[in-house]
C-alpha positions in Angstrom: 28.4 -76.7 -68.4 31.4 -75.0 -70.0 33.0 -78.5 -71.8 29.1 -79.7 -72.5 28.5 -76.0 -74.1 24.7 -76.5 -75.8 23.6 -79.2 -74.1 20.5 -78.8 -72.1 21.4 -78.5 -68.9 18.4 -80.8 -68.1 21.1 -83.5 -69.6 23.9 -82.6 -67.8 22.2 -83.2 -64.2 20.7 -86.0 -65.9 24.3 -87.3 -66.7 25.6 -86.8 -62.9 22.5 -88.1 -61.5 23.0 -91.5 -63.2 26.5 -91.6 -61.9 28.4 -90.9 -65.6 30.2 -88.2 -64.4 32.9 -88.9 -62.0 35.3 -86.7 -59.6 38.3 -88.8 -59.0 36.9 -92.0 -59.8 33.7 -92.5 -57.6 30.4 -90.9 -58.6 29.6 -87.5 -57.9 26.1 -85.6 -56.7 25.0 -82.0 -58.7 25.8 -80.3 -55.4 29.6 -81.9 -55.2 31.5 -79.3 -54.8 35.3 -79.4 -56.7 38.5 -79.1 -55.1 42.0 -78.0 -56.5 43.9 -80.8 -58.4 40.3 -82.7 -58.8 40.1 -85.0 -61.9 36.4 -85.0 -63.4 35.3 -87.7 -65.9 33.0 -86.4 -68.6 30.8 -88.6 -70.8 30.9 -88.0 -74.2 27.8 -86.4 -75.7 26.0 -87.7 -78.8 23.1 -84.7 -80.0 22.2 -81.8 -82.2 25.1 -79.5 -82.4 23.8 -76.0 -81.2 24.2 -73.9 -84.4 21.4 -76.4 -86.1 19.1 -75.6 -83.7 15.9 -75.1 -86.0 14.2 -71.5 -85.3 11.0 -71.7 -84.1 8.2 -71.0 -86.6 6.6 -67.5 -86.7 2.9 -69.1 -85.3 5.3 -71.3 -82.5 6.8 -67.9 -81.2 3.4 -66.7 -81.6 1.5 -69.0 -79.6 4.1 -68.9 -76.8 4.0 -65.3 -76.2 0.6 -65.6 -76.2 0.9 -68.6 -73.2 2.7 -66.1 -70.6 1.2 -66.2 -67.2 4.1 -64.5 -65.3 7.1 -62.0 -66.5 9.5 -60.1 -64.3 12.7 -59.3 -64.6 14.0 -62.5 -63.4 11.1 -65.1 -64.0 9.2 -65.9 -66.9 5.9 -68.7 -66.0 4.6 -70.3 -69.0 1.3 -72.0 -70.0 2.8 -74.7 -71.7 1.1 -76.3 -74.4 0.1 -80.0 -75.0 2.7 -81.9 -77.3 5.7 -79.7 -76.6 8.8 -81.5 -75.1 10.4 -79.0 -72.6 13.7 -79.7 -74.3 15.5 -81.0 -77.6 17.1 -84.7 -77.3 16.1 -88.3 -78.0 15.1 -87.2 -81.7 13.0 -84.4 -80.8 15.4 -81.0 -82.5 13.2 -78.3 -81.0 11.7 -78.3 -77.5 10.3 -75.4 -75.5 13.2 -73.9 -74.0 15.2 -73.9 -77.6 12.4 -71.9 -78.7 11.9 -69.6 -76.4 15.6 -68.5 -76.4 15.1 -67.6 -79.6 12.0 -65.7 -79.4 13.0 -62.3 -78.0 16.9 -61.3 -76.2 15.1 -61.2 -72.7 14.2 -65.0 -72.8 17.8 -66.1 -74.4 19.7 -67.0 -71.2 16.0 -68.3 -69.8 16.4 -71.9 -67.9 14.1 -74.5 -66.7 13.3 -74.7 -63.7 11.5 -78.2 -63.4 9.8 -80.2 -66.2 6.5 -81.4 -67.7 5.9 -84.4 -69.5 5.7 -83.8 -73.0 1.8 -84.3 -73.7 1.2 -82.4 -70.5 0.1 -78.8 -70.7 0.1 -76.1 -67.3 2.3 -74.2 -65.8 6.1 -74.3 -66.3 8.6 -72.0 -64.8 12.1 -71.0 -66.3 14.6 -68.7 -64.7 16.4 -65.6 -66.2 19.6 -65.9 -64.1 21.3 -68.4 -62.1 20.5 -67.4 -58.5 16.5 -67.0 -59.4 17.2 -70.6 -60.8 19.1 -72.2 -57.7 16.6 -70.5 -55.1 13.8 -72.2 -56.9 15.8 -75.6 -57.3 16.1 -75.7 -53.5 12.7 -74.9 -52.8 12.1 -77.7 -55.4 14.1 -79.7 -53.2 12.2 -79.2 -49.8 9.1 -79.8 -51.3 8.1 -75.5 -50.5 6.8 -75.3 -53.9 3.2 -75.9 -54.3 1.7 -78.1 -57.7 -1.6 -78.3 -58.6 -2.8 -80.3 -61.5 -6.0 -81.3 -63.0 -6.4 -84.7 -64.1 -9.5 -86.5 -65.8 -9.5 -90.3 -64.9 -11.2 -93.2 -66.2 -13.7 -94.6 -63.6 -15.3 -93.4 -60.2 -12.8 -91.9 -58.1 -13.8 -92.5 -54.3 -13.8 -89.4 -52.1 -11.9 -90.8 -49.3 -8.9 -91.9 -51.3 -7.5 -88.7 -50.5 -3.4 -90.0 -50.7 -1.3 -92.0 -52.3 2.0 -92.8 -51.1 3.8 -96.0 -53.2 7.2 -96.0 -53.9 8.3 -95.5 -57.2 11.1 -97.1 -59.7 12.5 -96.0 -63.0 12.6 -99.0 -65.5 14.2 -98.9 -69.6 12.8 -101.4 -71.4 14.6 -103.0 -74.3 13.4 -100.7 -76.7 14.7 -98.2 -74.6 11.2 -96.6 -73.6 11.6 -95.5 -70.2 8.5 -96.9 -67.4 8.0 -96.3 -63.9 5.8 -98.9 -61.8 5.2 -99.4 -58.2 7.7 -100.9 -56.5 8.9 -101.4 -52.4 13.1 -100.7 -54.3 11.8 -97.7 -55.5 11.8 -94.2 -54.2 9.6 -92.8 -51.4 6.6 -90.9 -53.5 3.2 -89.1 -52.3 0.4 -87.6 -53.8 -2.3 -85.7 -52.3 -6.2 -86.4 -54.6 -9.5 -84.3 -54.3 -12.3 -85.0 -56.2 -13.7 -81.9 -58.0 -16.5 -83.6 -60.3 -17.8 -87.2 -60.8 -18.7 -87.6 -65.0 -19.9 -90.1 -67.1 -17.3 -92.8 -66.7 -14.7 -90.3 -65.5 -14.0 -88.3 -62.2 -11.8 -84.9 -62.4 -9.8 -84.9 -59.7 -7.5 -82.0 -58.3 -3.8 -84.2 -57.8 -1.1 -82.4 -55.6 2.4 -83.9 -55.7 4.2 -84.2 -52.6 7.5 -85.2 -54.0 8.2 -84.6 -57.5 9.0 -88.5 -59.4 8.9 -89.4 -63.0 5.1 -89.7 -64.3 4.2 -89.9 -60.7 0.7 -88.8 -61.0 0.3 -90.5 -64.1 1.6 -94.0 -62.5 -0.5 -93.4 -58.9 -3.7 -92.8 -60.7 -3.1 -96.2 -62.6 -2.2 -97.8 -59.3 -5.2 -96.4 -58.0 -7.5 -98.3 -60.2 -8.4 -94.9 -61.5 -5.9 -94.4 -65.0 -5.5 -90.6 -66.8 -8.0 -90.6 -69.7 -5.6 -90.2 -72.7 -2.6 -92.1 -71.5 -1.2 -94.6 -73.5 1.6 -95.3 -71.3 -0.2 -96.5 -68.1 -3.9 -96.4 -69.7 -5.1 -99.7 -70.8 -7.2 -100.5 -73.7 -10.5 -101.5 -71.8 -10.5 -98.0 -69.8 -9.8 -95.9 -73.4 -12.8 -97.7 -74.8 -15.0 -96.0 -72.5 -14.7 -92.6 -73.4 -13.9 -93.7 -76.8 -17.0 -92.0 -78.8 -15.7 -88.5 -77.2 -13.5 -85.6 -79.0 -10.1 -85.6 -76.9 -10.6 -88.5 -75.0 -7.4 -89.6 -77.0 -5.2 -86.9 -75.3 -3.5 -87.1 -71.8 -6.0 -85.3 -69.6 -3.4 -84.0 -67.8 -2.5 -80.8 -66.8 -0.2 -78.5 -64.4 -3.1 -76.2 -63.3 -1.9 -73.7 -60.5 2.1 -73.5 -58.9 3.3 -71.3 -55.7 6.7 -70.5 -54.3 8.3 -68.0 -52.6 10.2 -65.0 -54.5 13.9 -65.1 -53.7 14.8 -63.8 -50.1 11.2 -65.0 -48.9 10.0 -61.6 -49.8 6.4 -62.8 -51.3 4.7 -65.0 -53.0 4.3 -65.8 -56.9 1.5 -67.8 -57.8 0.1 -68.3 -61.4 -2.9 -70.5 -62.7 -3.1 -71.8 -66.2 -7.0 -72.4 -68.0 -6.7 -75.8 -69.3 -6.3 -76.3 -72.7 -9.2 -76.1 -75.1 -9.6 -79.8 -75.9 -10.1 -80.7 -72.3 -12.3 -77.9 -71.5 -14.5 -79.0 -74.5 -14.6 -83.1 -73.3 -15.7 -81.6 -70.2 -18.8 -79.5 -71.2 -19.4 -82.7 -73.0 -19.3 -85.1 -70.9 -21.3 -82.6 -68.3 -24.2 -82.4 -71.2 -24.5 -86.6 -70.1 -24.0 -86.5 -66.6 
């Protein structure tokens, strides 16, 4: 973190994770632990330089003060919106937690917690210090923290399909879009489904991630028969068609609805729920006017 000062530190696990940084040679883990007299290889980083940063814009600081769902001294729960990437990089100069940094002194040492997709809105967690941030991290890691998202799909989602557990690989394809499909190499992945409405063409369905993949829910609802309405990474054309003549059928219908965890030292619970946004609520009551 020190030598990689202004990268997000999103990066910089990414960077270990994919075995680029090395201790003494041989790849390392987040958790390796450095010894006297250690030699650690660095990759060079390639990105915005810190002090160009763009500010965000008066009605962007606006909007995400107005999307709080939590604040305490150490935690700060955010409803995030549609279209936001959670951080800078890979073109995109201003993500959420840029922005909210520069919002108010309180949020300027704020980390992520976890991610969302970019086009998915709910509820995203960033820590004030470093402990809040490594107690939630490990909760995060034995699968204590409860996710709840609401997801629209194309088609008639089946009551019984209540899990999905299919392995799941990471692929780059040439243009250096990143996928993730099915596949017996890939990593152990589960998702728990219950259906909450059946629509027009569309069920809404209450997903529950047991492990926490690249676009898992995204990629087990397509595996499922039953694709996101909205997605045009694992939608296909003949499922967008059917909602086509509705307003914000065009959107990922996707969104991180309620998240649980215990408060550091076990000593409660925080929970927060986020309203979905507008544009989803509104193909809903629409779609309910047909049903």
């Amino acid at each position: 973190m020190r030598v990689l000062k202004g990268v997000p530190r999103s990066h910089v696990y990414r960077v270990i994770r994919r075995g680029e940084v090395r201790v003494n040679k041989k790849r390392c883990k987040p958790e390796t632990r450095l010894e006297i007299g250690d030699l650690v290889r660095i990759p060079p980083f390639i990105g915005t330089d810190p002090a160009q940063i763009p500010r965000p814009s008066p009605a962007l600081a606006q909007l995400l003060r107005d999307s709080v769902l939590f604040e305490d001294e150490e935690l700060l729960i955010i409803n995030k919106p549609a279209g936001i990437a959670v951080h800078g990089g890979s073109g995109i100069r201003l993500g959420l937690i840029e922005a909210i940094r520069q919002i108010t002194g309180d949020w300027a040492r704020a980390e992520l917690a976890h991610r969302l997709d970019r086009d998915t809105s709910g509820c995203i967690v960033l820590c004030k210090n470093m402990n809040y941030l490594k107690d939630i991290q490990k909760q995060l890691k034995v699968k204590t923290v409860q996710k709840h998202y609401l997801a629209l799909v194309h088609g008639h989602w089946p009551k019984h399909l209540q899990e999905i557990a299919a392995p799941l690989q990471k692929n780059t394809l040439s243009s250096g879009e990143r996928m993730v499909r099915v596949d017996p190499a890939g990593k152990a992945s589960r998702t728990g489904f219950r259906v909450l409405e059946h629509l027009p063409g569309a069920s809404l369905v209450e997903a529950m991630p047991a492990t926490g993949r690249t676009h898992q829910i995204r990629v087990h609802c397509e595996y499922a028969g039953h694709p996101i309405v909205g997605d045009p990474k694992y939608g296909d054309d003949r499922n967008r068609s059917a909602l086509a003549g509705y307003p914000g059928a065009n959107q990922l219908c996707l969104h991180a609805w309620k998240i649980s965890f215990s408060r550091q030292g076990g000593d409660g619970l925080v929970h927060a729920e986020a309203d979905p946004p507008d544009k989803l609520q509104n193909l809903l009551a629409e779609l309910r006017k047909n049903n």
